[in-house]
C-alpha positions in Angstrom: 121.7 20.7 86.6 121.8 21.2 83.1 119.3 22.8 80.5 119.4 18.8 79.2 118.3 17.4 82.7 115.7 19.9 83.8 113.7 20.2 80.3 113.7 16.4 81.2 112.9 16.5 84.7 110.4 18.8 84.1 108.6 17.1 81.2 108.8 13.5 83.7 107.0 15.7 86.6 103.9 16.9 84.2 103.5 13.4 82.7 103.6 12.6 86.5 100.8 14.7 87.3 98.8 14.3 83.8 98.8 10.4 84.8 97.4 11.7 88.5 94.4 12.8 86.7 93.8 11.2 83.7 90.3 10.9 82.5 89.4 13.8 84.3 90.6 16.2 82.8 90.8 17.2 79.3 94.2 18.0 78.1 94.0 21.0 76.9 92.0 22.3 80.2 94.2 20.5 81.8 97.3 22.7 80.9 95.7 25.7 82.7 95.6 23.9 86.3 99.7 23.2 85.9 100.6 26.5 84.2 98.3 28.5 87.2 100.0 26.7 89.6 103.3 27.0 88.2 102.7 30.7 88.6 101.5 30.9 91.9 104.3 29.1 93.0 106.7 31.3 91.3 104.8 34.5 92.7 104.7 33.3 96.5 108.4 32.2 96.3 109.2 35.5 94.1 107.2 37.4 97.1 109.0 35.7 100.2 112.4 36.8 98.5 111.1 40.2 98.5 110.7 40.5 102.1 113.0 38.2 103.3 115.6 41.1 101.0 118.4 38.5 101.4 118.2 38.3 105.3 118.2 34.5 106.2 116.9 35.1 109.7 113.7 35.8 108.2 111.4 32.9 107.0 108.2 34.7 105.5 106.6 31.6 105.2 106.5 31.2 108.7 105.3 34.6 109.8 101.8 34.8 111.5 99.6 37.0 108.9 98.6 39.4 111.6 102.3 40.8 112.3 102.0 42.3 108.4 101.3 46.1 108.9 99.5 48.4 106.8 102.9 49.8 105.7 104.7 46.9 104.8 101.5 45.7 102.5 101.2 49.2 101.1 104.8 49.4 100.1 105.0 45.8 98.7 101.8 46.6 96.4 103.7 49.5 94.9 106.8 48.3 94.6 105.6 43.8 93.3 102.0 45.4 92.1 101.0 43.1 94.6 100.2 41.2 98.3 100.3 37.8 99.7 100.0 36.5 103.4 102.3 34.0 104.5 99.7 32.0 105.2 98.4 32.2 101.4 101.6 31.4 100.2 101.8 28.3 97.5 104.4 26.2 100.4 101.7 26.9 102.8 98.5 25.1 101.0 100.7 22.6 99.3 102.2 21.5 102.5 98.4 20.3 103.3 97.1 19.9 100.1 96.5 15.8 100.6 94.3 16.2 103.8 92.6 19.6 103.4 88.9 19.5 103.4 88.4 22.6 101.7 91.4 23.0 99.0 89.6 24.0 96.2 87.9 26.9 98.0 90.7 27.7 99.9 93.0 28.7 96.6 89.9 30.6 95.7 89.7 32.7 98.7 93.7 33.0 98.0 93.3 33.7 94.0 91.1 36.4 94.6 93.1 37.9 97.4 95.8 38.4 95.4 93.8 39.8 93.0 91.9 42.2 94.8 95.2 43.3 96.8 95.8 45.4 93.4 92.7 47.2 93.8 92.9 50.6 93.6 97.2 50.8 92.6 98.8 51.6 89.1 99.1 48.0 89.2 95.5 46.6 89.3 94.8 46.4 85.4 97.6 44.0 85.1 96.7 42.1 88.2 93.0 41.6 87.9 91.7 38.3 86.2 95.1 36.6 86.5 93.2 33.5 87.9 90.4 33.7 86.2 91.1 30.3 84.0 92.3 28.3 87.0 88.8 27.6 88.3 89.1 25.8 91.5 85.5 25.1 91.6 84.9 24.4 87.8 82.9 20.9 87.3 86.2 19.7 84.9 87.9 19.1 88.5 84.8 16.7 89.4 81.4 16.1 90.4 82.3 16.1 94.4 84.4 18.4 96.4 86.5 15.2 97.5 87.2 14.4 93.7 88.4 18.4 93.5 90.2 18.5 96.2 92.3 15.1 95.3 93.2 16.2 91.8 93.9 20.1 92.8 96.1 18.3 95.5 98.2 16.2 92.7 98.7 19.2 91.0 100.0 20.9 93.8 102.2 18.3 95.2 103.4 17.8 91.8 104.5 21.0 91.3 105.8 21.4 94.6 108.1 18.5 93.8 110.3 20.3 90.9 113.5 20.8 92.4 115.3 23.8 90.2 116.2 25.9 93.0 115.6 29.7 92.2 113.1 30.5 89.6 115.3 32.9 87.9 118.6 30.9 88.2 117.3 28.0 85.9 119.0 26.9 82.7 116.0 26.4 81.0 112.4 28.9 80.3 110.0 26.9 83.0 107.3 28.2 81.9 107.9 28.2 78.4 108.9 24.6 78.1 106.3 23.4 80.5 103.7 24.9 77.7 105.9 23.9 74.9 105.3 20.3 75.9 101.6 20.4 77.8 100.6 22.0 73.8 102.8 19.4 72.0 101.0 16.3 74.2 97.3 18.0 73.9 97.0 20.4 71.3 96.5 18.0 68.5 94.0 15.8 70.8 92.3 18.8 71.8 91.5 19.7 68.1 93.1 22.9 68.4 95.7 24.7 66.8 98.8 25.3 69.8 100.4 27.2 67.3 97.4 29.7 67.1 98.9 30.4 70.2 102.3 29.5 70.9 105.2 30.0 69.1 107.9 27.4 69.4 110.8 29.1 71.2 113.8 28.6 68.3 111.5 30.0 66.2 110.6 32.8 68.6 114.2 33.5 68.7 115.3 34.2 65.6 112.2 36.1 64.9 113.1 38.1 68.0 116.6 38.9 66.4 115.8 40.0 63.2 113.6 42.8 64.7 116.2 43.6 66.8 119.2 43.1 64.8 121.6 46.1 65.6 119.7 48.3 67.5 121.7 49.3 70.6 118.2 49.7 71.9 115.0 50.2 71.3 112.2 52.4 73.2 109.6 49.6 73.0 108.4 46.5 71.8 105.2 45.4 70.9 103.6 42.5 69.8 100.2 43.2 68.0 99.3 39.2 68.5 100.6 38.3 71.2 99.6 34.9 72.0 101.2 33.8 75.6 104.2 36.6 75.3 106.9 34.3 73.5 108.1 36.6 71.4 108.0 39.5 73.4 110.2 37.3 75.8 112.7 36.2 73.4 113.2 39.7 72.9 114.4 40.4 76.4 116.3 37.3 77.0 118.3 39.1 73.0 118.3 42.1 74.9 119.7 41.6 78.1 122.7 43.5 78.3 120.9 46.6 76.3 118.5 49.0 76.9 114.3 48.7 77.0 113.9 51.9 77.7 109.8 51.8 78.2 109.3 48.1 78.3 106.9 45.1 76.9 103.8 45.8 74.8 101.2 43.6 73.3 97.7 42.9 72.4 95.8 39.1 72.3 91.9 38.5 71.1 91.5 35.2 73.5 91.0 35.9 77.0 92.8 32.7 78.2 95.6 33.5 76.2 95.7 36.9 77.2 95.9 35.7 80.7 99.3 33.4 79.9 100.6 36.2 78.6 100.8 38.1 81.7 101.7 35.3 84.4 104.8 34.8 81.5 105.6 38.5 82.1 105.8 37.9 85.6 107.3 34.8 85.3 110.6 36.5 83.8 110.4 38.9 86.6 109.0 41.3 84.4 108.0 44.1 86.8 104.1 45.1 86.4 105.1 48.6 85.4 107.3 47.7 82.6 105.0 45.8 80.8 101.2 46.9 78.9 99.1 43.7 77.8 95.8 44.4 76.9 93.1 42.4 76.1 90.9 42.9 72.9 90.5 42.6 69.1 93.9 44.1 67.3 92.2 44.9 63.9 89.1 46.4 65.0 90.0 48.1 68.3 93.5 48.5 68.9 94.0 49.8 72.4 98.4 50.4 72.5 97.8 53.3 69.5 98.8 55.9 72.0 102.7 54.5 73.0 103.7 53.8 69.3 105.8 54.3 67.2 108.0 51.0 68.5 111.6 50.4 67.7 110.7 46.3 67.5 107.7 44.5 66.4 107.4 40.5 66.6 104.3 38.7 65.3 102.7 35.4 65.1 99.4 36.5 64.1 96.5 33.8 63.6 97.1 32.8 59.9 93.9 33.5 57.0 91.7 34.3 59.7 88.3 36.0 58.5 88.0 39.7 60.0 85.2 42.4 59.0 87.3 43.9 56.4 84.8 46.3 53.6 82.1 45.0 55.9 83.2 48.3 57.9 83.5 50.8 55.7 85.1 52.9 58.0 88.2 51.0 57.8 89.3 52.0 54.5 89.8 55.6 56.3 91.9 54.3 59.1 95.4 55.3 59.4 96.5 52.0 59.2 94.9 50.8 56.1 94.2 54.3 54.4 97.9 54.4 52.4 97.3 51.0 51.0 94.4 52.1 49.4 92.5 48.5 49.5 91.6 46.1 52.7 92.9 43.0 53.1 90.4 40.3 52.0 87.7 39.7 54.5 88.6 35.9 54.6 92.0 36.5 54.7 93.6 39.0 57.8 96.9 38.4 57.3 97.7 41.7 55.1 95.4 43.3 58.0 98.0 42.8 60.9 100.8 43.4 58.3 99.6 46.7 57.6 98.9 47.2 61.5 102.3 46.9 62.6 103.7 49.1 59.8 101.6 51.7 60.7 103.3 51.5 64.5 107.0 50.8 63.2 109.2 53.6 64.1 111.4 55.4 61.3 114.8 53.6 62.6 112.8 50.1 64.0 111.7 46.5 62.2 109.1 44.2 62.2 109.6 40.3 61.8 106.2 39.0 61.0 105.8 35.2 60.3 103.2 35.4 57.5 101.2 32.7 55.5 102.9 31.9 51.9 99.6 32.4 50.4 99.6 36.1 50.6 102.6 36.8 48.9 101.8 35.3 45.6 98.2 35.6 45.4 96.0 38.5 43.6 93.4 41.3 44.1 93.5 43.2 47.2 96.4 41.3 48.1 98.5 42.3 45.4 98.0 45.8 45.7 98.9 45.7 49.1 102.1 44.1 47.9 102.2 46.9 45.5 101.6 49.4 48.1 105.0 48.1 50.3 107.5 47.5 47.6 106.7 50.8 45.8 106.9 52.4 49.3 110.6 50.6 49.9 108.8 48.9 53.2 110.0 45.5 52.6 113.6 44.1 53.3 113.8 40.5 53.4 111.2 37.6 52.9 112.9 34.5 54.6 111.2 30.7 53.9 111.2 28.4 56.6 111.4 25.2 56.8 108.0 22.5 57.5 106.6 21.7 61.0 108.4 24.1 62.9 105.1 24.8 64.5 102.8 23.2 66.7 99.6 22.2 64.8 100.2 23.2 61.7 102.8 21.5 59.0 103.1 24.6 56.8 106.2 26.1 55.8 105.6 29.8 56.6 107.7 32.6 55.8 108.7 36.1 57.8 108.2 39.5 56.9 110.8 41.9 57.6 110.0 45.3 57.9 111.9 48.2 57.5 111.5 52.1 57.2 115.2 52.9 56.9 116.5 51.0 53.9 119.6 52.7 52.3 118.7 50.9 48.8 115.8 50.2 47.1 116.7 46.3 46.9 114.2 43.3 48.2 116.3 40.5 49.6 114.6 36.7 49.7 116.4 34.3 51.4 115.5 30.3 51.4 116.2 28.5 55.2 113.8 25.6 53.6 116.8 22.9 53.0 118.3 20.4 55.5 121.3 22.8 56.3 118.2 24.9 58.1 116.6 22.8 60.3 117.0 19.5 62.1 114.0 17.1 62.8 112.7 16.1 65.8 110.6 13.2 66.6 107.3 14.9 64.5 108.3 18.5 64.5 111.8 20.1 62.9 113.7 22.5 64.7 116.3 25.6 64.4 119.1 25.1 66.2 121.6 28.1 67.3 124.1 27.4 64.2 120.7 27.7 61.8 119.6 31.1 63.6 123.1 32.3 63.0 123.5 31.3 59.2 120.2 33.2 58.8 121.0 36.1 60.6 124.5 36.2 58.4 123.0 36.0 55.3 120.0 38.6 56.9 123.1 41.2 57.9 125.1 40.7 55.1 122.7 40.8 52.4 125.2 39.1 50.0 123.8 37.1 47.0 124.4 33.3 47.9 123.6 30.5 44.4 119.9 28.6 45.7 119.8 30.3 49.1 119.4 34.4 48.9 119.8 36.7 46.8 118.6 40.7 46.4 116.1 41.9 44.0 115.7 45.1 42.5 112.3 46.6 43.5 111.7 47.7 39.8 111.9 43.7 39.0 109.8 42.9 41.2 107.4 45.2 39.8 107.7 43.4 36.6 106.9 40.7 38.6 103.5 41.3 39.4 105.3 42.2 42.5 105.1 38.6 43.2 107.3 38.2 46.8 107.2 34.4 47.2 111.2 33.2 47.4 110.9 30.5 45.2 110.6 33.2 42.4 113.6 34.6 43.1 115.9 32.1 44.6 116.5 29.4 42.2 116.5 25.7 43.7 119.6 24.1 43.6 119.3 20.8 40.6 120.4 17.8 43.2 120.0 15.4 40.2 122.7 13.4 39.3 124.7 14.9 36.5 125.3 12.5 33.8 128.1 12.4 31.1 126.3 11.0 27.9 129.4 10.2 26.3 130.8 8.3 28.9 127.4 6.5 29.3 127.6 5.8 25.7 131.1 3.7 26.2 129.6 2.2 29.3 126.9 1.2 26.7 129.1 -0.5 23.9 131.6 -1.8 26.2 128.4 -3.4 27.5 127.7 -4.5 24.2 130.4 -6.2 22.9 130.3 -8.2 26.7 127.0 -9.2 26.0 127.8 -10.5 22.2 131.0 -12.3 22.9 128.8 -14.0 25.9 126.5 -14.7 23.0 128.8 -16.2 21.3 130.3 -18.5 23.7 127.0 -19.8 24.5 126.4 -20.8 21.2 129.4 -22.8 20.7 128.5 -24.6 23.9 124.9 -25.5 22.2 127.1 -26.5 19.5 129.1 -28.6 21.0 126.3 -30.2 23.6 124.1 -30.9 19.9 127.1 -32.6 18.4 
């Protein structure tokens, strides 16, 4: 089956189950019942191959729980960071998910058994709460067991149905496009932003590849936003064939999100000890100080979001902030988790940041901040995307690339903004593969091309009120007609003298008609 047919198949088997339960569920609450389940079908089946180890005369599944022993659990838990009975296994509950009485409270009894089968290992802190946003019980499912129980069952069977064979085998990023389109139906009807949380996966791509971009390998990456693990993905599917030597590092605000994040680490048969999410706020209690410096940072932080900023006074003192010598404004963050991840950049890594436009033209504390990276030779490129390549949002937003190991002292802007960028789709626009590469070939090369990118001197830029938007820089290409005046002006008399002779005959006809 192709990446074509499954994105499709996939998308027709959540509208399936959407339709299943419309009414009852909001959209965007909705999207956690078929994302948790997606997972806990993934984990059982991801399990069963585990212990089956390739031996087709065992069918997990069908085991009895009580032939299990203590040493098999135990060793399972160290080695998947976690346990599941056969008889808690998503084939199991789905089988009888239509006619059993007490669905919803069986998955809990099964949620929390997973969870607490952690307890006590290495792997329990990124174990614990997994479930937490799939309620089972929660009133959204219905007033009445019954109406529980039948909508939890659609779900089930409805996932149950997807036929992609092994998880890992597919041609497509289940879970990722299974969010991708549950945030591009609901987002927008839920009144929230999906692109506060998600970032698209071509954009997540090339974002991942400019961090990365020659690095044999890297020690670790971290993401300092890091929304359901996107970009932190898109960076091991760029670094396959490479070396992460430590793993998958990131830190998210929202609890929900935070939760995505791991099942998508999972998911990608991320193993629980060679990734570190942590829940909490990034600006004012970053929890992942102790493992930098990282060779690769990717962000999508929230954009202009409001943050304590001289409200703390503190904060002008920390590491992070101190060198700049100013805070970010307190309505505006986005310097905040700019400064952040340069302060855990290694001295041979990058950062790719996608960053608001605002920040890099505007004044005050801004400025100086600006000021701060281009006088420090931080900054290698500023790339402009093009519009609505984000779910939510129709800005055109620009990435940051940063860089501790420039060999000049040259700024380099690049403009992806025109057609040959992007292609549109339906309401959103899109990079394709042959866009990623014509960015990163203008990134690596850093050659000057007329309207699309060229490098600046730092010291200009200074003159510049080290102004760093690319239109200041890169001149737009004049797509008005060019006109030749003096060709226009024999158009013009040949025109003329048309127009007279016409004149002319005219008035002999009159003439003649008067006569």
């Amino acid at each position: 089956m192709t990446s074509t047919s499954q994105r499709a198949e996939l998308q027709a088997k959540i509208w399936k189950i959407a339709n299943d339960v419309r009414g009852s569920v909001d959209g965007w609450d909705f999207k956690q019942f078929v994302l948790g389940t997606l997972f806990y079908r993934f984990i059982s089946e991801n399990f069963s191959n585990y212990i089956e180890a390739g031996d087709d005369s065992i069918h997990y599944a069908d085991l009895p729980d009580d032939v299990i022993s203590a040493e098999i659990k135990e060793d399972a838990i160290k080695t998947k960071g976690y346990f599941i009975y056969p008889s808690q296994l998503f084939v199991n509950l789905a089988k009888s998910a239509n006619t059993n009485p007490n669905l919803n409270t069986d998955l809990k009894v099964v949620f929390d058994a997973i969870e607490s089968s952690a307890n006590g290992y290495p792997s329990e802190p990124d174990i614990k709460g997994l479930f937490a946003d799939f309620d089972t019980t929660s009133t959204r499912l219905g007033n009445t067991v019954e109406n529980k129980n039948s909508r939890l069952a659609a779900v089930l069977k409805g996932v149950e149905e997807l036929n992609f064979g092994s998880f890992e085998d597919n041609q497509i990023d289940l879970f990722g496009d299974a969010y991708e389109y549950l945030i591009s139906n609901y987002a927008a009807n839920a009144g929230k932003s999906g692109g506060e949380f998600f970032t698209p996966q071509h954009v997540s791509k090339l974002i991942a590849q400019l961090a990365m971009h020659k690095q044999t390998s890297v020690n670790r990456i971290y993401d300092p936003a890091a929304g359901s693990g996107s970009l932190l993905l898109q960076a091991k599917k760029h670094f396959d064939n490479h070396i992460i030597e430590e793993g998958f590092f990131g830190q998210e605000i929202n609890h929900t999100t935070y939760n995505l994040a791991r099942m998508n680490m999972f998911l990608h048969n991320i193993n629980y000890d060679k990734f570190n999410i942590v829940l909490g706020d990034t600006l004012r209690n970053p929890k992942l100080g102790d493992h930098k410096p990282f060779d690769a940072i990717v962000s999508n932080p929230p954009y202009s979001i409001k943050w304590i900023g001289s409200d703390d006074p503190t904060l002008i003192n920390d590491e992070r902030f101190a060198p700049a010598g100013v805070l970010a404004p307190k309505s505006k963050a986005d310097f905040a988790f700019v400064l952040h991840a340069l302060n855990y950049l290694s001295s041979k890594g990058r950062a790719a940041i996608v960053c608001f436009p605002g920040i890099f033209y505007r004044g005050g504390a801004e400025q100086k901040i600006r000021k701060y990276l281009i006088d420090n030779n931080f900054v290698e490129t500023v790339i402009s995307l093009a519009p609505n390549l984000f779910f939510g949002t129709s800005i055109a937003v620009n990435i940051l690339v940063l860089s501790k190991r420039k060999l000049d002292t040259k700024t380099q802007f690049i403009d992806a903004s025109g057609e040959n960028f992007f292609k549109k789709v339906t309401n959103n626009n899109i990079l394709e593969d042959k866009h990623i590469e014509s960015i990163m070939q203008l990134f690596d090369s850093k050659a000057d091309v007329d309207h699309v990118a060229v490098s600046i001197d730092n010291t200009k830029i200074a003159d510049n009120d080290y102004n760093l938007s690319v239109s200041s820089y890169v001149e737009a290409e004049d797509t008005r007609e060019v006109i030749d005046i003096v060709e226009l002006n024999e158009e013009i008399a040949e025109t003329v003298e048309k127009i007279n002779a016409l004149r002319a005959d005219i008035d002999e006809i009159i003439k003649e008609i008067e006569a």
